[in-house]
N, C-alpha and C positions, 0 to 999 in steps of 0.2 A: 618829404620822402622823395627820394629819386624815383624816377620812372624803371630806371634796372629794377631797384628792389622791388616797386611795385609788381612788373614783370615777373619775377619770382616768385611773389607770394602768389599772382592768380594760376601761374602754372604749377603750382605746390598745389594750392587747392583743389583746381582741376582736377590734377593723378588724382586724390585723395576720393574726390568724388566718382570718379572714374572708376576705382579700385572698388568701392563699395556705396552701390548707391543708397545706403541709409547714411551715408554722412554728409549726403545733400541738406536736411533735415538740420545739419549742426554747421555746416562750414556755407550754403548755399547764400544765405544774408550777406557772410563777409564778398563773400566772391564776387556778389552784383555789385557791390560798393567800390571793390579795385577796379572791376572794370569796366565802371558807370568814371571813377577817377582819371582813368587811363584814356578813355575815349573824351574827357572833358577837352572842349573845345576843337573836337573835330571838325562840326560841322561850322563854326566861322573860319575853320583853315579852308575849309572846302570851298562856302563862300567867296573869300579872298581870292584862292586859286583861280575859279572863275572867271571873275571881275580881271586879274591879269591875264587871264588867256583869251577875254573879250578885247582888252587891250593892246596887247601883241597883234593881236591881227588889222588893227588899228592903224599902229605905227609903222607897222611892216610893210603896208599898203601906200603909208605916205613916204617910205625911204623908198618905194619903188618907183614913184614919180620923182624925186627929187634928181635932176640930172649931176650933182657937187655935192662930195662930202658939206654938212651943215652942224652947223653949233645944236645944244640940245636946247636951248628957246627954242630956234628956228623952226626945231622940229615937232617940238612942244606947241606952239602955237599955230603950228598945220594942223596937227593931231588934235586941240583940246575941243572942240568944237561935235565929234566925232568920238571922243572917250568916252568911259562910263560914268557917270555920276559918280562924284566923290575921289573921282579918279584923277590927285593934284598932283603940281608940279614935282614933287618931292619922291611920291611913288613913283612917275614917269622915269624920274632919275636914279630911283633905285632899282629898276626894272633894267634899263637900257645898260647900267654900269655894273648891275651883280647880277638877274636873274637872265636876259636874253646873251650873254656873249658870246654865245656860239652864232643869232643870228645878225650879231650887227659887229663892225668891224670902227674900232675907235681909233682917232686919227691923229699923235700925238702935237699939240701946237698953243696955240694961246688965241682964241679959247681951242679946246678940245674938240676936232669936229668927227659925225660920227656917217657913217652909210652900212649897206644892206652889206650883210656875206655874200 
């Protein structure tokens, strides 16, 4: 089921319960289930979240030493040392190329090198 419908059906229930609280009693089981559904896997997004915002500050710290735009090894192997556990190459690179671009400035060439905004 998509999350819209699910969205739907717990704010259907909601009103419902809302409206008359004796139909807690009849609709209350469904309602914890959508939104026990809905909230599944919040808490390892939040997790993750973390883990990347422990890392950002990381990387960000070593684009500020770096006097020349750098390839992303380069920058990777300043950084690894200093990241969070678990925290590999490939996240590094999905971080710096989709989730920071607003703080890092990429520099088009062969390879691709990158520095601070």
């Amino acid at each position: 089921m998509k999350k819209l419908s699910l969205v739907a059906i717990q704010t259907l229930l909601s009103d419902l319960i809302a409206d008359d609280p004796t139909n807690e009693a009849e609709y209350g089981d469904i309602l914890a289930e959508v939104t026990a559904e809905l909230n599944k896997g919040a808490e390892q997004k939040a997790a993750n979240a973390e883990v990347y915002d422990k890392a950002k500050k990381v990387v960000l710290s070593v684009l500020d030493k770096l006097t020349a735009p750098a390839p992303l090894s380069e920058i990777y192997a300043e950084a690894e040392a200093a990241l969070p556990e678990g925290f590999t190459k490939g996240k590094f690179q999905y971080a710096m190329t989709r989730l920071w671009v607003d703080e890092v400035i990429k520099i088009e060439g062969k390879p691709n090198c990158y520095k601070k905004a």
